[in-house]
N, C-alpha and C positions, 0 to 999 in steps of 0.2 A: 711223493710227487716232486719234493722239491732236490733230494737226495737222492736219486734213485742210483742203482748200479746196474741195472741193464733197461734199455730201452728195445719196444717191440714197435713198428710201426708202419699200422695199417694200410695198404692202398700206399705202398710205399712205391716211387718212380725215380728212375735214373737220371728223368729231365730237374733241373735243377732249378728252371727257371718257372715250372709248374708249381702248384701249391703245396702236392702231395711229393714233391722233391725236395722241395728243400730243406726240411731238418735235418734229412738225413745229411744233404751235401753241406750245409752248415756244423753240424757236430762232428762232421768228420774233419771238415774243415780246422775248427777251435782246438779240436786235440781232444776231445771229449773221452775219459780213459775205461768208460764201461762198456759192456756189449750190448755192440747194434743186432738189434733182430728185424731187416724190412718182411713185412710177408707181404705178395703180392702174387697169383698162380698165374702172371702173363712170364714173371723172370726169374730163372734160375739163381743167381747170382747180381746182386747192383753193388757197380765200380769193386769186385773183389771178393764182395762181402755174400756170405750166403743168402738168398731169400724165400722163404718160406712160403708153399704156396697155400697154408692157413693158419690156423693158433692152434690149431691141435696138433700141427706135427714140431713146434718148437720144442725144446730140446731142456728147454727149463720156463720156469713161470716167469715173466720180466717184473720188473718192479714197478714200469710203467707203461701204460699204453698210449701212443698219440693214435686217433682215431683219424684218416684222412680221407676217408671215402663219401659217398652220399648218403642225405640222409634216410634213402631206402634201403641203405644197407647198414645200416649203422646201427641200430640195435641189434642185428644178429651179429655184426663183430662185438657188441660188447658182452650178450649172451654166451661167446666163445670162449671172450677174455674172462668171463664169470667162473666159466667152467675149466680155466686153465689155473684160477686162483691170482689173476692178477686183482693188486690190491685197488689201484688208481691208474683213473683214463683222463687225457686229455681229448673232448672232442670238437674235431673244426668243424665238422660235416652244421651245414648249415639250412633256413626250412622249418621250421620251429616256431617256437611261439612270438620271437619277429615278427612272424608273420601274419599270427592269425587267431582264432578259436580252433581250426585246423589243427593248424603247427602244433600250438599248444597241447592239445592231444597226443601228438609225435613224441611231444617231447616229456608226457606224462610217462607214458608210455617205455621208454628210452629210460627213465630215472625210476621205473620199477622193475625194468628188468635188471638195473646195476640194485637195484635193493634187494633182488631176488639171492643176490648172489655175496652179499656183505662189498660191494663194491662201490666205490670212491667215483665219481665223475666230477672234471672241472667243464664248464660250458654248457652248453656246446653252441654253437657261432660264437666261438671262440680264435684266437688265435695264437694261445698257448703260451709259455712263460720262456724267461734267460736267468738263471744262475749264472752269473759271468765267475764265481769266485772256481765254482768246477768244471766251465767250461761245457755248462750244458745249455742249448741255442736251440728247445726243442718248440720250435717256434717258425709259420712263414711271414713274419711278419717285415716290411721292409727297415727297421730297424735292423736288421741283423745282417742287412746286404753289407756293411763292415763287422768287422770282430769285435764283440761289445768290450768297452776296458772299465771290467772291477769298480767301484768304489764303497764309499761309507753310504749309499740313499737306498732305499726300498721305495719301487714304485709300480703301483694295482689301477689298472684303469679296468671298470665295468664296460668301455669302448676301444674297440680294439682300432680301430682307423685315427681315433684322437689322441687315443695312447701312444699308436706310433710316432707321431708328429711330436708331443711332448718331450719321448725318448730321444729321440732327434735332436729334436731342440735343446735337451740337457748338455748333449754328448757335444752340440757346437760353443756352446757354454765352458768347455771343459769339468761337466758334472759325471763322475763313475756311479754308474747305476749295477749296484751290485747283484741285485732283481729287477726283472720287469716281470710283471704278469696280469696277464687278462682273463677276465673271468666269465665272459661273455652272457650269456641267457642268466648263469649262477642257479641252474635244475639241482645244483646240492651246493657245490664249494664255491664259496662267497671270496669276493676281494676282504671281508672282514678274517673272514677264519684265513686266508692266505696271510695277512700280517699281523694277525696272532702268533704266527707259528714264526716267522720271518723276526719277530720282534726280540726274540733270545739269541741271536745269533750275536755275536760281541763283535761280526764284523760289521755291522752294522748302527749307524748313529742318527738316523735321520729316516721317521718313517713317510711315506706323503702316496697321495690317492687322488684319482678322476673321478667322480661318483656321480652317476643320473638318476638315481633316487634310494631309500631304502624303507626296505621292506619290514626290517624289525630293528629297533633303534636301539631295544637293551643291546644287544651284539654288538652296535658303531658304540657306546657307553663303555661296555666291557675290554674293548680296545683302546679307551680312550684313556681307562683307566689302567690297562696292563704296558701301556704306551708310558705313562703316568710313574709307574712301580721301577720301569727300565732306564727312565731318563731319556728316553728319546722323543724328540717333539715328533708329532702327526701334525702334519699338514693336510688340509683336503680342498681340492675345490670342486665346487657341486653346483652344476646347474639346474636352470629351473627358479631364479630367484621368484619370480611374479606368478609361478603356478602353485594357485589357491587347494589346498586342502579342508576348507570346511565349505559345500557349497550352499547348505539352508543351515544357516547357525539362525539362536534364534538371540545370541546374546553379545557382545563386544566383544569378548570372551572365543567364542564361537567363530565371527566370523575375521578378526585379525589371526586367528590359529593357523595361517596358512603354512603350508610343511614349508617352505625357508625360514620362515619365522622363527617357528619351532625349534629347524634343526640347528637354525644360528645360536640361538640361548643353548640347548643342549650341550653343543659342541663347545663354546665356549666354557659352560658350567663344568664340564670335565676336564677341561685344561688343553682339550684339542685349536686349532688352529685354523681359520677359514680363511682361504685365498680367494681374492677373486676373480682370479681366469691364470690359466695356465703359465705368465710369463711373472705375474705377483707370485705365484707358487714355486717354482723356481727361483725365483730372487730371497724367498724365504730357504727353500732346499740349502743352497748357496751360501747361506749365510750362516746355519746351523753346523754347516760341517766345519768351520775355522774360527768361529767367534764365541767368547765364551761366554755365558747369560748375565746380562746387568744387574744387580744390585738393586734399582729403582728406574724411578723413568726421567732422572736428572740429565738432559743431551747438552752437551759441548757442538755450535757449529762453527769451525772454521773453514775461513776461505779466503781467496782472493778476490773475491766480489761481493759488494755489497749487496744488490739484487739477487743472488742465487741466496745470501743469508737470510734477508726477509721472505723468502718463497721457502726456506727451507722452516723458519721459523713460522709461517705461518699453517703449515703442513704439520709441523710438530702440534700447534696448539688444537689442531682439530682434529687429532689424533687423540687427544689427551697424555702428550708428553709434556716434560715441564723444560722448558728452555732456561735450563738455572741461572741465576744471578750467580758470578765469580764472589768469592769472596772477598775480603780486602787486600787480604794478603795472597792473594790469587793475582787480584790485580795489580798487585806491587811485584810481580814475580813477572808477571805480563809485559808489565809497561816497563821492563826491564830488557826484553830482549825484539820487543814488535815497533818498527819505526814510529815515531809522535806522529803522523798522518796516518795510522793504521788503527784500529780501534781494539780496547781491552775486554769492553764489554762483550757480551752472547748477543747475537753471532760475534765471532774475532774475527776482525779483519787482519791478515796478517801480510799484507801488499802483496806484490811481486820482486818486493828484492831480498824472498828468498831464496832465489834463482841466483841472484852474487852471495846471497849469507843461507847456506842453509840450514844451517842451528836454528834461526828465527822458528821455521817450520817445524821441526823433531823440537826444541824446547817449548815451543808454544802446545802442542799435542799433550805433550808429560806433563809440563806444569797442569793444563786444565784437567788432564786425569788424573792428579794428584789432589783434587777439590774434593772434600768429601759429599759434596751434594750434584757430582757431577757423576753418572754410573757408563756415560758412552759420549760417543763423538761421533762427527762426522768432519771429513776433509775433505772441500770442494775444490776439486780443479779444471782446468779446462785445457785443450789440445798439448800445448808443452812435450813436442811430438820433439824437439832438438834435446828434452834433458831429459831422456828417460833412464839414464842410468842411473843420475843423481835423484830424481823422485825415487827409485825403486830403491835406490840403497838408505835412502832418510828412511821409507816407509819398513825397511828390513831391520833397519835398527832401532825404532819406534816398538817394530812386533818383541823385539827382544827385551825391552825395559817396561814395557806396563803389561798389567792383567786385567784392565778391565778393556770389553769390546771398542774397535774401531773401525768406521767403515771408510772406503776411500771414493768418492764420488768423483770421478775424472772421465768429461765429456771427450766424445772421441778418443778417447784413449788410443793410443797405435797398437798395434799387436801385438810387437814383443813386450811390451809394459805388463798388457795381459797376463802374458805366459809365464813370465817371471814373478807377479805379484800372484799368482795362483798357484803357483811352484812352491812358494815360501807361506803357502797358509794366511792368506790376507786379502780377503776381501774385497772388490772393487766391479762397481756400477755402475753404468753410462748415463742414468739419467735421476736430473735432481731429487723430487718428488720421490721415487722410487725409493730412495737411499733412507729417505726418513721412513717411510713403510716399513720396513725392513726392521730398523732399529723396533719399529713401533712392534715386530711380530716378537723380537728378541724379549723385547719388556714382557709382553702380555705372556711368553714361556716361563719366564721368570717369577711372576705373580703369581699363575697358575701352581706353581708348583711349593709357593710358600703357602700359597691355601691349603695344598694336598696333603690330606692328614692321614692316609694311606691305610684309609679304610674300604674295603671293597665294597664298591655301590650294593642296597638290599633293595633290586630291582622291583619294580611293581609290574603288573604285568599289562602287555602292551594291547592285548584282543578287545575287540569291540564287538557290540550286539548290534554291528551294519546288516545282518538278516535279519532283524526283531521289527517291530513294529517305529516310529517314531517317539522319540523320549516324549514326556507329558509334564508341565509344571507342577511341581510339589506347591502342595498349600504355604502361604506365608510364613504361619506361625508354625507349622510345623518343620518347615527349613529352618526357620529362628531358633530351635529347640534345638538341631543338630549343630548349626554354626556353634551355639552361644557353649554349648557342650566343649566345643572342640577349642573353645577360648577365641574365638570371634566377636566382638565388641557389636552392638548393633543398637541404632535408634528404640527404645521402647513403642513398642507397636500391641494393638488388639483386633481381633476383628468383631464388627459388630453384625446382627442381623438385619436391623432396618434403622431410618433415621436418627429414633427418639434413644436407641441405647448406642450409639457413634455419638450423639450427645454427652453422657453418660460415661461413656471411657474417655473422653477428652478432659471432661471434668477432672476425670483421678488422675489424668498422666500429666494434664498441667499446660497450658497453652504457652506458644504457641502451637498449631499440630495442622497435620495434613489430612487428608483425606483419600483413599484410591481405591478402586474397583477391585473386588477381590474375584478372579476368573482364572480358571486353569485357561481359556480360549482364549482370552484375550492380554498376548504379553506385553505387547505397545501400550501400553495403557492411556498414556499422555496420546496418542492417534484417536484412540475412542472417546476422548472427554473424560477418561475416569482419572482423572488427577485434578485435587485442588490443594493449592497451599498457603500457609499463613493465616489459617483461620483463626479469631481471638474471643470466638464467648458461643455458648451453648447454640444461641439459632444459626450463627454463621455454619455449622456445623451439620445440623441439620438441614439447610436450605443446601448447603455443597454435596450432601448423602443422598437428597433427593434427585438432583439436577444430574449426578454422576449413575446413578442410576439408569433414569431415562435415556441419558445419553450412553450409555451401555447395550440396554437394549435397543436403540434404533440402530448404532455401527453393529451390534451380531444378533439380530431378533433369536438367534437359538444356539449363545453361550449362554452355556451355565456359571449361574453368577451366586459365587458361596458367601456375598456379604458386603461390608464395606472393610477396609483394613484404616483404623484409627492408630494416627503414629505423630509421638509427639516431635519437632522439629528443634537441629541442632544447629547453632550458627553456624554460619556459612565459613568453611576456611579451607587452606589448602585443599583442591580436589584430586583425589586419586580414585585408581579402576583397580581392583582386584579382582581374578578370577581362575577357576578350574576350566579345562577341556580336557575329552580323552581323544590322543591324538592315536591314528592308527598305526604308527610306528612305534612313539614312546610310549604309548598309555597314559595315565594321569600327567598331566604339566599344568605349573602353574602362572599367571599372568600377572604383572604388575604395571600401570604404565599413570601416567598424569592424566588428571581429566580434564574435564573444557574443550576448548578447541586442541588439544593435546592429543588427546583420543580420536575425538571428530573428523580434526582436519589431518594433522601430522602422521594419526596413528605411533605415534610416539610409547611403546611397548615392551618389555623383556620376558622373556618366557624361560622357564628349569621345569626338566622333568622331576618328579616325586621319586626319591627323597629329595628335599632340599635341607642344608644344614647352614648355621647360621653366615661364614664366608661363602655361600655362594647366595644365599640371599642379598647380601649384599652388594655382590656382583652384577644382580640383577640391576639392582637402582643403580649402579654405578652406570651403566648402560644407557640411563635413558637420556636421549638428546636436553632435554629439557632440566635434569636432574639439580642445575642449578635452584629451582624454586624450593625444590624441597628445604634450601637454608632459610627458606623467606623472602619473599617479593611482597611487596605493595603494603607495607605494613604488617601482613603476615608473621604470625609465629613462626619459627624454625619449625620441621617435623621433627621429631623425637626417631633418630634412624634406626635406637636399639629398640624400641617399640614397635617399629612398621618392620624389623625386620622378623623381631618375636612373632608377628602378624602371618607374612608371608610363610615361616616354618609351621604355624599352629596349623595354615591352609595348607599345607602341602600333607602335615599327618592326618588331616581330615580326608584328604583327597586317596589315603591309600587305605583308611578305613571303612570309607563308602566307595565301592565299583560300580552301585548301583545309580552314581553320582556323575550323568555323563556333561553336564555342563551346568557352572555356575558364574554370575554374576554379581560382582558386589558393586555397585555404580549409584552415584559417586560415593566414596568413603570421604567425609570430612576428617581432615589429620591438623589436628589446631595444639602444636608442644606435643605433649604426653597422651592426650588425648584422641585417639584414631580411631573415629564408629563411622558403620557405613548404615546409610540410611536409605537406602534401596540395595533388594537383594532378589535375584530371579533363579532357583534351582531346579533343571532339565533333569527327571529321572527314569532310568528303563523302564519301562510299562513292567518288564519279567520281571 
């Protein structure tokens, strides 16, 4: 598909400005050097070229088919091209499962007759791909109404109309898009398996994607990690942030799993990259092809303004970059060439007169990337539309004396500055904010890839029993028995059968302790009155067994109620949420987030698919907004990180040993030092 050396193409027309004309007048156009096959039985010949008035009378098998006719005919071209042995089709014809339950059938239908045949289909509403390196434009897409020009980016939109616009947009950028391809419906060949393939090509440095959902999430994994192996960053942006993928959860767990959620942890966890929206994706593309990866997240800002420094500095710290402290002798190298009214400290101020000295600017760059605690920069400028020759030659000889990344932040920039500082492999962006982004994407490739210990993910698998009946709560203590197996730490609990022996095991577990309704029907427990806590001597215990009780049976006069659950109680300390969900794309993932109003209000969360190893557990908690507390707040012990993180891998192999395990919660887990037991625990399992 992506190399082919002839092309056959269906419903082919001489009009150029119709849908089914134009590949053809495009790849003639480009210089395209393999043979065209148009079949089409209204014309003899189109502009020269013979045309074929079916697939049986071709003259050899093509290597690829564009299919451009409708969708009422377009299974019997592909049944043709079956039978002529062509390997792979592209099909525009559109009508499909777009559309419908209908469609959907069409295009069932359509992807068994290419299986009848050992046959390849990409789409179909689709709009086909560009190899710009061979000149092949087999594509009507308006991206192509110029000659695409080559570069180091691979780029897959699942949207053929947004992809257009992207592609566009790259190309006024001065970005070479070496591929474009749209994969449209994706009835077989996925935007995944297209930059699988795409991803060995050594002319390529930079993979990145449009995606409106996914279907099987080991596959986005397996790219993330062959992406991972090549050294090339994926970039993706994906919408859909606020469409919910769990909609009756019955656990935290459950119902924060929504697929962005998800796929943000995921994508992250593998070293993948998320943009978010098309011009952040971009400014990352952009930046991957000329900048080399930093070392750490230590950023240098200079500028000639004080306010772009704090805006740029503030951006940094809520990125989680570090805005280094120079060193001494940083600052004596500084304050050596930056006028005394300009500042040495991060951000640098380094005035405007270096517009009469312009060493000021190239030695102030060198010297702060010459810091060992400093891994990139940024140069803020602003219009300097009379000195573009002298900016573009400091910043040309800047590129030539350091190795670590720089970015060049210059508002309104004029255009020949552009063309020139993009000529010479350097970087530069029109707007503040944006520039520290960027840096911020550089870091996180860099990270990713010191974590990547280049082993191939041992996927779990992703299918769900969404036809099965609704999951049903596992009994307490026999979830206990599975956690505690699997190295899961938890409050000591018993359940009792009626008042007088919940007396009786409070006794031997040692007060203080709690008391809760033990009901597979009743999960809310604290909703129905079955929660009492801090009880401290035998009758407490039984007055709380009885009262929990009754108030059990009046919220569900017909749950079944297996008892009381007697559990002894652990000081109160740092609250965290752990938990399992099976997500319908990745399968088992696991959840970590803070509890309190952290959970409640903030939703504050990180999620990895299963497997998780000990650096990306880690990555998890590095994620969460709140992750400050884990050091200790309010008196608070520090968490113990190599202990919560042993935690999270113990639940993540628990998660690929039980499938039968479609959702757990462990809320709150108290984490007090060394010390991390969760003392409420709810496990949702398949009825099957």
């Amino acid at each position: 598909m992506l190399h082919p050396k002839s092309i056959a193409i269906i419903g082919a027309s001489p009009d150029a400005n119709k849908l089914n004309g134009r590949p053809f007048h495009f790849l003639r156009r480009d210089g395209y050097t393999g043979t065209l096959y148009p079949v089409n039985p209204k014309y003899a010949d189109i502009d020269g070229v013979t045309c074929y008035p079916d697939v049986a009378s071709l003259p050899e098998t093509p290597d690829l088919a564009i299919v451009a006719v409708s969708q009422k005919l377009a299974t019997a071209a592909i049944d043709a091209l079956g039978e002529k042995g062509t390997p792979v089709a592209i099909i525009f014809s559109s009508g499909y499962s777009e559309t419908g339950a209908e469609g959907a059938q069409y295009e069932l239908e359509l992807l068994q007759t290419a299986q009848k045949h050992g046959m390849r289909i990409c789409g179909p509403n689709n709009l086909g791909l560009i190899n710009a390196f061979e000149n092949i434009t087999a594509t009507f897409s308006q991206y192509a109404d110029k000659t695409p020009i080559p570069g180091p980016v691979a780029f897959a939109s699942q949207s053929g109309a947004f992809g257009t616009g992207i592609s566009a947009l790259a190309r006024s950028r001065g970005i070479g898009l070496g591929y474009f391809i749209n994969t449209g419906n994706q009835a077989d060949i996925t935007l995944v398996d297209a930059l699988m393939e795409i991803a060995d090509d050594p002319r390529i440095s930079v993979l990145s994607a449009y995606i409106e959902g996914i279907r099987d999430g080991t596959e986005l994994i397996r790219l993330a990690h062959k992406a991972m192996e090549v050294k090339k960053p994926l970039i993706i942006t994906k919408v859909g942030r606020k469409a919910a993928g769990a909609k009756a959860a019955a656990s935290h767990t459950g119902s924060l799993a929504g697929e962005d959620n998800v796929f943000d942890g995921v994508l992250s966890q593998h070293g993948g990259i998320r943009a978010r929206n098309e011009e952040h994706m971009l400014d990352l593309v952009s930046a991957f092809t000329c900048c080399p990866i930093p070392e750490g997240n230590g950023i240098a800002l200079i500028t000639q303004s004080g306010g772009a420094g704090v805006l740029m500095a503030d951006r940094a710290e809520e990125l989680g970059l570090e805005v280094a402290v120079p060193t001494s002798e940083t600052r004596k190298k500084l304050e050596a060439v930056i006028p005394s009214f300009g500042s040495t400290s991060n951000p640098i101020d380094v005035t405007g007169q270096f517009l009469a000295e312009p060493k000021i600017l190239t030695d102030s760059i060198t010297i702060a990337l010459e810091d060992s605690g400093i891994h990139s920069c940024i140069v803020w400028l602003q219009l300097m539309h009379g000195h573009v020759d002298l900016l573009v030659d400091i910043f040309k000889n800047v590129k030539t004396t350091v190795e670590k990344p720089f970015v060049v932040c210059w508002l309104d920039a004029p255009e020949s500055a552009l063309q020139q500082l993009r000529a010479a492999g350097i970087y530069v962006i029109g707007a503040t904010e944006r520039a520290v982004d960027v840096i911020a994407g550089l870091v996180q490739y860099g990270q990713a890839c010191a974590r990547h210990d280049g082993q191939a993910p041992l996927l779990a698998s992703s299918k769900i029993h969404s036809e099965y009946t609704p999951p049903v709560a596992a009994p307490s203590m026999y979830a206990a028995t599975l956690l505690r197996e699997a190295g899961i730490s938890l409050a000591p609990a018993e359940v009792a059968n009626d008042p007088r022996q919940a007396s009786e095991i409070a006794g031997r577990l040692g007060y203080p302790v709690a008391v809760k309704i033990e009901s597979p029907d009743i999960l809310h427990k604290t909703e129905a009155g079955g929660v009492r806590l801090g009880l401290v001597d035998d009758n407490d215990v039984a007055e709380a067994a009885a009262d929990i009780l009754a108030s059990a049976h009046s919220h569900a006069p017909d749950a079944c109620i297996e008892g009381i659950l007697v559990q002894k109680m652990k000081k109160p300390a740092t609250e965290l949420v752990l938990g399992v969900r099976r997500d319908p794309a990745f399968g088992p993932v696991v959840m970590v987030g803070l509890g309190g109003i952290f959970i409640e209000t903030l939703e504050d969360v990180s999620f990895a698919a299963v497997p998780i190893n000990p650096a990306q557990a880690a990555l998890m908690l590095d994620g969460l907004q709140g992750r400050a507390v884990l050091d200790g707040a309010r008196g608070k012990a520090p968490v113990n990180r190599s202990v919560l993180i042993q935690m999270i891998c113990n639940l993540s192999e628990f998660a690929a040993a039980h499938p039968e395990v479609v959702e757990l919660d462990l809320n709150p887990v108290f984490a007090d030092g060394d010390d991390i037991v969760a003392v409420d625990w709810l496990m949702m399992v398949d009825q099957n």
